[in-house]
N, C-alpha and C positions, 0 to 999 in steps of 0.2 A: 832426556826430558828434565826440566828444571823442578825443583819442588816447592809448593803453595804455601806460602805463610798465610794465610785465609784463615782465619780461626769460628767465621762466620759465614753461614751461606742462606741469606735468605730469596726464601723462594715457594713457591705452589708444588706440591707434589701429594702424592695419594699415598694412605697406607691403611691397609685390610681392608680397601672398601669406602674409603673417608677419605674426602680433599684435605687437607691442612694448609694454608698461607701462613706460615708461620717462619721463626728462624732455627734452621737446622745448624746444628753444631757440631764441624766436623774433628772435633776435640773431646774427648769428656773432661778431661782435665782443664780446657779452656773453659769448658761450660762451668763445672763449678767455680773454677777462680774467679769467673764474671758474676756466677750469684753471691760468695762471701762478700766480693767485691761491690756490688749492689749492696747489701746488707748492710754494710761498714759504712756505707758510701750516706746513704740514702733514710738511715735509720739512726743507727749509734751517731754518727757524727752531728745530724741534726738536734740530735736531744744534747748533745754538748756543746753547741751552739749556743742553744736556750738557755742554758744552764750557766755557762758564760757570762753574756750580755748583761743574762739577767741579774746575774751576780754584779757586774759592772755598774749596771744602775742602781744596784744596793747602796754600793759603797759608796758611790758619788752623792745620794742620797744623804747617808749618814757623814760625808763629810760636811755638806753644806748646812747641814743639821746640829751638828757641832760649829761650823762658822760664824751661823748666827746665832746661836745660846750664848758664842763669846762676846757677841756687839751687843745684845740687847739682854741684860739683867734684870731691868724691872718687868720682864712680861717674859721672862724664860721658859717659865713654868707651861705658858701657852704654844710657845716655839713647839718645846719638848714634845709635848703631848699630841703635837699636829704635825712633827716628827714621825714619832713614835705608828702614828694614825697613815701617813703615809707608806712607812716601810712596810705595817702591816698589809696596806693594799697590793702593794710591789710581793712580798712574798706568796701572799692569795693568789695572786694574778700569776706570778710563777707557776708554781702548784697545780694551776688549773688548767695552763695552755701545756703546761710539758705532759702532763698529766695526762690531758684529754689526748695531744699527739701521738703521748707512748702505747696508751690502752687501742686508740683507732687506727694507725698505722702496724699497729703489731702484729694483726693478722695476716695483714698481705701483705707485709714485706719477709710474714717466716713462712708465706704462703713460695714467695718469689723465689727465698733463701732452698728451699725442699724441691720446686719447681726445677732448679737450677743444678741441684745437689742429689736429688733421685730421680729416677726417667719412669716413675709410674704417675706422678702427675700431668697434666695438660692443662692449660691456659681455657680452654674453652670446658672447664666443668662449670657447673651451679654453684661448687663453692667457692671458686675466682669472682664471680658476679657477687655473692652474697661477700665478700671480705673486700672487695672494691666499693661494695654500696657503704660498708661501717668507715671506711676511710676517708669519705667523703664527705662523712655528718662531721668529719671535725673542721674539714672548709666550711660548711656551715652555720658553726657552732662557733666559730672563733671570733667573727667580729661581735656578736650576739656578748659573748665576755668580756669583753674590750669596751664596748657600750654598756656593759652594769656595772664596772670597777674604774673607771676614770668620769673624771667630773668634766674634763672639759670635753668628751667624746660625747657624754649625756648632755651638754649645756649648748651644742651644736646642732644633736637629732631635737633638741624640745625647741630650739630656734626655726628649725625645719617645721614643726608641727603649726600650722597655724590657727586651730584648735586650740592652744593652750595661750592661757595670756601669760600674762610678763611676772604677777607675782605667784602662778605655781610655781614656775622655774625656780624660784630661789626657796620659797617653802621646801620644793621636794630635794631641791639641794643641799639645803642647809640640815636635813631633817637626815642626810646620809654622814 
C-alpha cells in the first residue's frame, strides 16, 4: 500500500452524536502549521503591508513637499504648512485603518491561530460568530474613514448628493 500525502481531508462525518462538515486534519502537526501559517499569513503580514505603503506615501509626500518649497519662495510658508497639514492626514489615516484592522481582525484570527493550535475549540461556537461579526465592522468602517480624511473622496460623495448646492461643497471643504 502506498502512503497519503493528504494533510487535509474535508468531509461530513458525526462525532458524539453531531454531524460536522467541516475539514478533518489528518496531521496535528499539519493542523497547526496551517494555523501559525494562517496567522502570519493573513494578520501580521497585512498590518505590514499597511505599514509599508503607508510609509511609502509619507515619503513621497514629503519629497514633493520639499520640491516645491525649493521652486516657490515667496509663498513657502503656505506650501509648508499644507505640507505639513497633508502628512498630518496621511498619518491619521494610517493610524486609523491599521489600527481599526489590528483591533477587529484580532480576535478571529487568534480565534483561528487557537482553533488550529488546540482541538477544544470548534468553528461552530457563538464565539466564531461573535469575533467574525467584530471583523467585519472594519469592512464597514473603512470606507466611512476614507470619506472623512481625504478631500477629494468627500468632494465626490457631496457631488453625489444633489441636495447640496455647489457653494457648501467648498465652505465645508475649505472649513477642513
Amino acid at each position: 500500500m502506498g502512503t497519503s500525502y493528504t494533510t487535509v481531508l474535508a468531509r461530513s462525518t458525526s462525532l458524539n452524536g453531531v454531524c460536522y462538515s467541516v475539514i478533518f486534519w489528518k496531521s496535528r502537526v499539519a493542523q497547526t502549521a496551517f494555523g501559525i501559517w494562517y496567522f502570519l499569513s493573513f494578520y501580521v503580514v497585512i498590518l505590514l503591508i499597511f505599514v509599508f505603503f503607508y510609509w511609502r506615501i509619507l515619503v513621497a509626500i514629503r519629497r514633493q513637499a520639499s520640491t516645491m518649497a525649493a521652486h516657490g519662495a515667496a509663498g513657502s510658508g503656505t506650501v509648508r504648512s499644507r505640507s505639513k497639514q497633508v502628512q498630518t492626514n496621511v498619518i491619521k489615516t494610517m493610524m486609523i485603518v491599521s489600527g481599526l484592522f489590528a483591533v477587529t481582525w484580532a480576535p478571529l484570527n487568534v480565534y483561528y491561530l487557537l482553533l488550529n493550535v488546540y482541538s477544544t475549540f470548534t468553528a461552530r461556537e457563538k464565539r466564531y460568530y461573535a469575533v467574525l461579526f467584530v471583523g467585519n465592522i472594519y469592512l464597514c468602517a473603512n470606507p466611512f474613514i476614507y470619506a472623512t480624511h481625504f478631500d477629494p473622496v468627500r468632494r465626490v460623495l457631496f457631488r453625489l448628493n444633489p441636495c447640496k448646492e455647489t457653494t457648501q461643497l467648498h465652505e465645508s471643504i475649505e472649513m477642513t
